[in-house]
N, C-alpha and C positions, 0 to 999 in steps of 0.2 A: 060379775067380772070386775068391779071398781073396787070392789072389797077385795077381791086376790091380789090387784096391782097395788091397794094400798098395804098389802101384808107385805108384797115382794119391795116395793119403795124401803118402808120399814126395816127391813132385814138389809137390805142395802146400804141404809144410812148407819145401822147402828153396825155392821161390818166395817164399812168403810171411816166411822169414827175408832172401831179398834184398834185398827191399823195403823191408824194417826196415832194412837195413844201408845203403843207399842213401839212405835219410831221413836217416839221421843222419851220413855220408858227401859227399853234395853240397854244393856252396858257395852256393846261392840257391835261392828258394822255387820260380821255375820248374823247377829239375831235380830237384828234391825230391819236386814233383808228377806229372812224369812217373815217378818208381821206384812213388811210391804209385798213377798213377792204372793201369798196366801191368802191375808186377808183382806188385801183392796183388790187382788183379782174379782173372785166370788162378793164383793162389796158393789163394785161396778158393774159386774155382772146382771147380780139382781138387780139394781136400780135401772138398767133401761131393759133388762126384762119387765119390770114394773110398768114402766114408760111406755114399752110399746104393748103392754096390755091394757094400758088405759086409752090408749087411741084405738085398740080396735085394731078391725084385718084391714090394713089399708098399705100402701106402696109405702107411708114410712115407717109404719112399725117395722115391716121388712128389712127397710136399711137399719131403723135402731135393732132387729136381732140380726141383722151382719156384723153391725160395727161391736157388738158384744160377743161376738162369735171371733171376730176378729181380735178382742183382747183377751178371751179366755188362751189363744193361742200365743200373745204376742209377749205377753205380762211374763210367763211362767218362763219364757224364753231370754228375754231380756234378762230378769234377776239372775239369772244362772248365769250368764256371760260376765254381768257386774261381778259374780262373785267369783270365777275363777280368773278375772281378771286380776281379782284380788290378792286370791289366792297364790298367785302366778309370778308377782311382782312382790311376794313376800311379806305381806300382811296376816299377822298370827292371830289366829281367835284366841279373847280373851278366855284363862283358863287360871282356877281356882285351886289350887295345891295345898290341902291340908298337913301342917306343919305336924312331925308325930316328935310326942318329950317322951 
């Protein structure tokens, strides 16, 4: 069981470094949001699934798989509202137009 939590930690941290690396990576706020609203969901995710597999069945792995449960729902929710807020208020994604001679 120590060995599954350490594979899901794992996957969590190197997710949730992608994500970071992808925010500060992108060229416009739209693709920015999709590395955070993606890959630090499923990043966070694992890591206190990880978490509360290393503790065992006990009352707070429980809460640590609510509180994960709770942002697979919260995360996906928020980015989408930042973005059409965006979107709404007039902010263009950046877009690449191939000049033709």
């Amino acid at each position: 069981m120590k060995i599954l939590a350490v594979i899901f930690l794992a996957l969590g941290f190197f997710l949730t470094a992608v994500a970071a690396i992808g925010i500060l990576r992108f060229p416009d706020f739209y693709t920015r949001m999709h590395a955070s609203g993606k890959a630090d969901t499923l990043g966070v995710a694992l890591t206190l699934v990880g978490l509360a597999l290393y503790e065992g069945f006990s009352l707070t792995s429980f809460k640590i798989l609510f509180i994960s449960a709770f942002i697979m729902f919260a995360n996906p929710i928020g980015t989408h509202i930042l973005v059409r807020a965006a979107h709404q208020s007039g902010l263009k994604p950046l877009t690449k137009r191939r000049e033709s001679k």
